[in-house]
Z-matrix of the N, CA and C atoms (Angstrom, degrees):
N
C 1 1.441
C 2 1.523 1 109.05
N 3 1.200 2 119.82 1 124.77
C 4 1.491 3 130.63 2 160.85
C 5 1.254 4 120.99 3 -83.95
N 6 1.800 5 118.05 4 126.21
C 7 1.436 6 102.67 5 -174.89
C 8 1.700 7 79.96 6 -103.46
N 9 1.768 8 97.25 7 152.48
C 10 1.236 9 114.99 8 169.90
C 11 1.538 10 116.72 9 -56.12
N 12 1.499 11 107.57 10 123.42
C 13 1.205 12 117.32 11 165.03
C 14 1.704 13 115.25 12 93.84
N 15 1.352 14 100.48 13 5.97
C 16 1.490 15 106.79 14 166.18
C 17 1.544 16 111.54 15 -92.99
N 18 1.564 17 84.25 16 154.99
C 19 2.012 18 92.04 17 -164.52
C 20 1.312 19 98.98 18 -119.29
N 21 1.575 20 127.35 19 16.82
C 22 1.791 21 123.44 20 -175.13
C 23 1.412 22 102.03 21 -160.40
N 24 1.124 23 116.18 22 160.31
C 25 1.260 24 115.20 23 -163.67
C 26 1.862 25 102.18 24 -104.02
N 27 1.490 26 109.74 25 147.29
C 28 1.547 27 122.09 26 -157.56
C 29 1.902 28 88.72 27 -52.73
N 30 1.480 29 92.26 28 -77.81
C 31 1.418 30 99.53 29 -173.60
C 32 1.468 31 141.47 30 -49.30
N 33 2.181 32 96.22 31 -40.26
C 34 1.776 33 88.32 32 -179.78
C 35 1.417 34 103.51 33 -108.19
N 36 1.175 35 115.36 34 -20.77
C 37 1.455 36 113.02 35 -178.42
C 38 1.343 37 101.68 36 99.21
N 39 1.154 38 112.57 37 20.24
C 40 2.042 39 101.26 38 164.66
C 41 0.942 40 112.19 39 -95.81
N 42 1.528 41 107.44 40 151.41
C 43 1.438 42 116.13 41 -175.54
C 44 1.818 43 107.75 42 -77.31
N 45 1.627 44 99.15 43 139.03
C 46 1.417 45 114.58 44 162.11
C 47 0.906 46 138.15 45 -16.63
N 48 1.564 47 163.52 46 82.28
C 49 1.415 48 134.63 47 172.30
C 50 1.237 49 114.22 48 -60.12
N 51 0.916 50 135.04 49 -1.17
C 52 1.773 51 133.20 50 -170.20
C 53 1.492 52 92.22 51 -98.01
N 54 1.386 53 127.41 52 -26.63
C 55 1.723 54 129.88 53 -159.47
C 56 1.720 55 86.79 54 -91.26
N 57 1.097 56 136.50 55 -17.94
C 58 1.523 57 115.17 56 -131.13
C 59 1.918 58 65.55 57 -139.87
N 60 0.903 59 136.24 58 -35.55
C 61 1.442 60 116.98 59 142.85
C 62 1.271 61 142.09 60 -14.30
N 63 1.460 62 81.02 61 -77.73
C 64 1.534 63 98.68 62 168.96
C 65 1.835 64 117.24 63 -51.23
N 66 1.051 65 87.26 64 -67.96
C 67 1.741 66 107.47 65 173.08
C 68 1.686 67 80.53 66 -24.32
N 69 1.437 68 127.92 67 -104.87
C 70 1.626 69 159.23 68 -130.49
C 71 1.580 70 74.02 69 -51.26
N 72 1.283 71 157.02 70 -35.20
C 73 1.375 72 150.62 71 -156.57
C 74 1.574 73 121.97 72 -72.01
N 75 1.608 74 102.21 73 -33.08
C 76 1.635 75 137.81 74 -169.84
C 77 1.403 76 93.29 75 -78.26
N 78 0.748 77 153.24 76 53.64
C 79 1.650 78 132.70 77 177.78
C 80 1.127 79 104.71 78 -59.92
N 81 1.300 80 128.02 79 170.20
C 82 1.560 81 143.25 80 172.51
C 83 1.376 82 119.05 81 -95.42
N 84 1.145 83 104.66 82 0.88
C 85 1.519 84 115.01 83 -170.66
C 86 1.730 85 111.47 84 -126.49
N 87 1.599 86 123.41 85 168.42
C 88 1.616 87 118.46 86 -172.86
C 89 1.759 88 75.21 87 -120.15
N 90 1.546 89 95.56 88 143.69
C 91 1.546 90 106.77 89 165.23
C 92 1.674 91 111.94 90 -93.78
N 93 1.151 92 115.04 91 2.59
C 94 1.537 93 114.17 92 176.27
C 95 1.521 94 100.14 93 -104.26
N 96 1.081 95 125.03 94 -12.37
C 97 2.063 96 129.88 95 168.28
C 98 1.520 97 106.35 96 -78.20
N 99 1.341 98 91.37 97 -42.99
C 100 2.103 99 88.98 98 171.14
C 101 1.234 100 96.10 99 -100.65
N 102 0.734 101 162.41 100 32.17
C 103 1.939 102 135.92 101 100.80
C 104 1.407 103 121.09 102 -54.41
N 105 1.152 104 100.76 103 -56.57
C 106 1.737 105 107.42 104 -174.56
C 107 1.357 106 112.84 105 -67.96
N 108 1.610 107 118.13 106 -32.93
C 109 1.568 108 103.33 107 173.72
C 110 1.720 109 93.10 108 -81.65
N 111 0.907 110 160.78 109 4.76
C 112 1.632 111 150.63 110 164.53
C 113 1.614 112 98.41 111 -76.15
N 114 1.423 113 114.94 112 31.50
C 115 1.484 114 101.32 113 153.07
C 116 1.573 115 123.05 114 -86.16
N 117 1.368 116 85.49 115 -9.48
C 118 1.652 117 118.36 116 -175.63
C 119 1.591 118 90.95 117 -85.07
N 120 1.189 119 167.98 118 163.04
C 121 1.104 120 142.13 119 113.32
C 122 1.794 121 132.68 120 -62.30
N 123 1.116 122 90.24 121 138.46
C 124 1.830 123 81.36 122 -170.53
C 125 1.575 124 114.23 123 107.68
N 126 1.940 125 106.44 124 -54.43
C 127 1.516 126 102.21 125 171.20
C 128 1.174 127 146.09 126 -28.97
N 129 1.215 128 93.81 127 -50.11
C 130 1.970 129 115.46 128 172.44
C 131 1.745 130 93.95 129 -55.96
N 132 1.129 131 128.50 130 -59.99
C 133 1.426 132 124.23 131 -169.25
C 134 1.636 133 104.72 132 -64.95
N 135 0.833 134 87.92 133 -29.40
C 136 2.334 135 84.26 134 169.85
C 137 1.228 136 139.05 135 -77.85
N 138 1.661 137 94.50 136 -21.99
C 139 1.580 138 117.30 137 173.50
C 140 1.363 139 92.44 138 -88.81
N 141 1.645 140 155.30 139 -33.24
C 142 1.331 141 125.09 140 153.99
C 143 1.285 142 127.86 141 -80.81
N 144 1.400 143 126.74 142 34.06
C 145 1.225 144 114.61 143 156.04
C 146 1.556 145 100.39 144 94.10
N 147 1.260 146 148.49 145 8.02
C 148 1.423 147 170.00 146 -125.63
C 149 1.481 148 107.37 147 -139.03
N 150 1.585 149 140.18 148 20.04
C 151 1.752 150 120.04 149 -136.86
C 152 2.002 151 90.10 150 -78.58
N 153 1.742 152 121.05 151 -41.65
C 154 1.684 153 92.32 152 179.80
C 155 1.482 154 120.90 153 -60.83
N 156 1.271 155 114.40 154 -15.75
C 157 1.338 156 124.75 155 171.24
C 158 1.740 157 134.26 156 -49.29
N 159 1.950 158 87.52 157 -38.71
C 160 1.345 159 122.85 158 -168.59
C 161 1.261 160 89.89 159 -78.89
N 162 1.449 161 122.68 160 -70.66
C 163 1.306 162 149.84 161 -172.78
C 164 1.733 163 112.57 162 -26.41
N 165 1.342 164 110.39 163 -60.27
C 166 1.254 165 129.48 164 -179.82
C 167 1.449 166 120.22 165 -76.01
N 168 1.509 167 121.58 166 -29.73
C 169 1.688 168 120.58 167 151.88
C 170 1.536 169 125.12 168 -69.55
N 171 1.619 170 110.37 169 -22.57
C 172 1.080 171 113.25 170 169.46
C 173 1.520 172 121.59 171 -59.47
N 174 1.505 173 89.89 172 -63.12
C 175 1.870 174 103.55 173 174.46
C 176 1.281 175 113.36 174 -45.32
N 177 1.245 176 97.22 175 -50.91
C 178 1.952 177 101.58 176 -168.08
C 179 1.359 178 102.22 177 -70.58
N 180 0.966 179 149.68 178 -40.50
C 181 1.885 180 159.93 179 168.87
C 182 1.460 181 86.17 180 -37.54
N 183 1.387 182 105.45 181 -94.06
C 184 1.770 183 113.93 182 -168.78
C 185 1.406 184 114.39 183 -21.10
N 186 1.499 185 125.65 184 -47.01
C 187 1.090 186 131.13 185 -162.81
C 188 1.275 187 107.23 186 -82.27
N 189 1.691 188 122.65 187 -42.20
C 190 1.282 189 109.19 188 -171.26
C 191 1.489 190 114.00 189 -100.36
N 192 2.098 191 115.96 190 24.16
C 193 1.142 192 121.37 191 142.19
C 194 1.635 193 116.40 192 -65.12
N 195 1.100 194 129.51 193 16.46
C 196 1.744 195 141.02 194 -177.68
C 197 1.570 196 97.11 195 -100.05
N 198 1.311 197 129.73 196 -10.80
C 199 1.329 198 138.76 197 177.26
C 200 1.408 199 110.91 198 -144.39
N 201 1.113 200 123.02 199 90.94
C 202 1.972 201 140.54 200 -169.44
C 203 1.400 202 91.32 201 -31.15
N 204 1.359 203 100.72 202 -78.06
C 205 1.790 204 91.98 203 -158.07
C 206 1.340 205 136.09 204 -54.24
N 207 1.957 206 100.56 205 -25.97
C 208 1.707 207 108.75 206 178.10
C 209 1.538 208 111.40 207 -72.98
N 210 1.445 209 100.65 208 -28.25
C 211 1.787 210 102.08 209 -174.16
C 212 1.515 211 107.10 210 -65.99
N 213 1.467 212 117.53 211 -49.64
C 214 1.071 213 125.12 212 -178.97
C 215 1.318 214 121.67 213 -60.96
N 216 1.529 215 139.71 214 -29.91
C 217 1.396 216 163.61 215 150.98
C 218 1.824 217 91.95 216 -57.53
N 219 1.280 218 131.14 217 -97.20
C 220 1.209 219 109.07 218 -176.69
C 221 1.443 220 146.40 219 -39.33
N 222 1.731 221 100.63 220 -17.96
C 223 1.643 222 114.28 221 161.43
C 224 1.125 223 115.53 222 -29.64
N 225 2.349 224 98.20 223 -77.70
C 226 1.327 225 114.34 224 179.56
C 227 1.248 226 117.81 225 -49.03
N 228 1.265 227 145.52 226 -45.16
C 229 1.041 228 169.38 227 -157.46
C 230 1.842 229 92.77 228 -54.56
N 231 1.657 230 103.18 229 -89.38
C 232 1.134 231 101.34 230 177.22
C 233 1.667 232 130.84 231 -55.55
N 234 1.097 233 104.70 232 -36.11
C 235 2.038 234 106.04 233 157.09
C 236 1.548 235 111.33 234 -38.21
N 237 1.439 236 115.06 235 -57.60
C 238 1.253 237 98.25 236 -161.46
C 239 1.720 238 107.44 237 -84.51
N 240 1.459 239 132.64 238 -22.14
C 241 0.644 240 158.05 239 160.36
C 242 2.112 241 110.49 240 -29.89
N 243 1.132 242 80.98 241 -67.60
C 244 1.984 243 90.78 242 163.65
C 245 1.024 244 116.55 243 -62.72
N 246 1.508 245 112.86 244 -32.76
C 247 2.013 246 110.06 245 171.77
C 248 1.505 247 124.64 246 -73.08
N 249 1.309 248 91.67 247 -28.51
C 250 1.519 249 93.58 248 172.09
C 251 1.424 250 136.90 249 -100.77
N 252 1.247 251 126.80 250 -35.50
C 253 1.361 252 150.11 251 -170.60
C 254 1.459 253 97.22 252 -42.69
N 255 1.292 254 130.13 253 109.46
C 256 1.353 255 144.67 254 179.12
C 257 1.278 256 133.14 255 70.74
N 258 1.767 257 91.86 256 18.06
C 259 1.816 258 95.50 257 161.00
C 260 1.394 259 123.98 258 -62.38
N 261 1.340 260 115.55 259 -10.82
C 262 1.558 261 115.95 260 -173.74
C 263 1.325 262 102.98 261 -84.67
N 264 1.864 263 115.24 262 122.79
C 265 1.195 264 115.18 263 -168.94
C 266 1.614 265 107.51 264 -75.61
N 267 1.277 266 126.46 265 -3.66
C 268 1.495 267 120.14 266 179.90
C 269 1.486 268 86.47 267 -74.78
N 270 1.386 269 121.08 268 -77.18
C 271 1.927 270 101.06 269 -171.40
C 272 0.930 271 130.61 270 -43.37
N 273 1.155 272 103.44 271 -19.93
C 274 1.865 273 99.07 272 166.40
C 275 1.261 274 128.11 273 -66.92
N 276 1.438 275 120.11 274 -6.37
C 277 1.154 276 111.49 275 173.57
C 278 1.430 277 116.62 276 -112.35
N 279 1.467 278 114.57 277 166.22
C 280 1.540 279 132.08 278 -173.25
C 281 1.773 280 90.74 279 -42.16
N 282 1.627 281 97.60 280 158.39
C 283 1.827 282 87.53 281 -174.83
C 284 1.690 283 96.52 282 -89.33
N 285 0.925 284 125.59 283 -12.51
C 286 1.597 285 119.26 284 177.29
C 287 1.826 286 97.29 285 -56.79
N 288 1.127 287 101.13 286 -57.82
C 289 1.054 288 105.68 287 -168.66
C 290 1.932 289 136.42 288 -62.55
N 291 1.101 290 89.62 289 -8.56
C 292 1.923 291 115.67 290 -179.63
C 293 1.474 292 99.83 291 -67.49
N 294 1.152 293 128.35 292 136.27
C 295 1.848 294 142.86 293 164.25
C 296 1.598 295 93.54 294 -49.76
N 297 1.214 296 109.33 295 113.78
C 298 1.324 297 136.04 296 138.48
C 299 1.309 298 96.22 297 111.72
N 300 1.392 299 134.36 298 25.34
C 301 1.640 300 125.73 299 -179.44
C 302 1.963 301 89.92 300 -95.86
N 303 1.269 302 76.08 301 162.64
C 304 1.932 303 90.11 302 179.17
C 305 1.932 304 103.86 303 -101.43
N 306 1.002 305 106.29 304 47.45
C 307 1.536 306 108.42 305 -170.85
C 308 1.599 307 87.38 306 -104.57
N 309 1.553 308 97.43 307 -177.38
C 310 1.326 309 118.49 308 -163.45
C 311 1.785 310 121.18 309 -51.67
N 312 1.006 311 106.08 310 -33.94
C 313 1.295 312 123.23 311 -177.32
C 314 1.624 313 127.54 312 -102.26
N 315 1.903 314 97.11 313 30.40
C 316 1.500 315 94.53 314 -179.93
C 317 1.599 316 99.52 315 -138.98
């Protein structure tokens, strides 16, 4: 039985996956601010905390504006790319901690 709003378990003292769920859900960041700054390319990846991330969509954008359609395809690409990249609350967590890893806490 889980009582609501506990983050450790009665008996062993491990932490929750259902708590640390929740937690991974909160991001600190808006995924529609890193889209919209990816008019910039790369930006969106700088506003989460990402800058070789940023760095490397930037470059690669610029370059494959030398061919209209790939630059323009990799634009979107990287926009949506900054909106999403670690909304999934399982990656968000420590890898011990992910359903079905053999780390400390399973």
């Amino acid at each position: 039985m889980i009582v609501s709003g506990a983050s450790f378990c009665k008996e062993c003292g491990a932490p929750l996956v259902e708590e640390q769920l929740r937690r991974a859900r909160d991001f600190g960041w808006k995924p529609l601010i890193a889209a919209a700054l990816s008019i910039v390319p790369g930006l969106g990846h700088l506003y989460r905390g990402r800058p070789f991330r940023g760095l490397g969509w930037f470059l690669g954008v610029l370059v494959a504006y030398g061919a209209p359609p790939l630059g323009y395809i990799l634009h979107m690409i990287c926009a949506a790319s900054a909106a999403s990249i670690g909304t999934s609350p399982v990656n968000a967590l420590p890898p011990a901690a992910r359903p079905g890893s053999s780390g400390a806490w399973s």
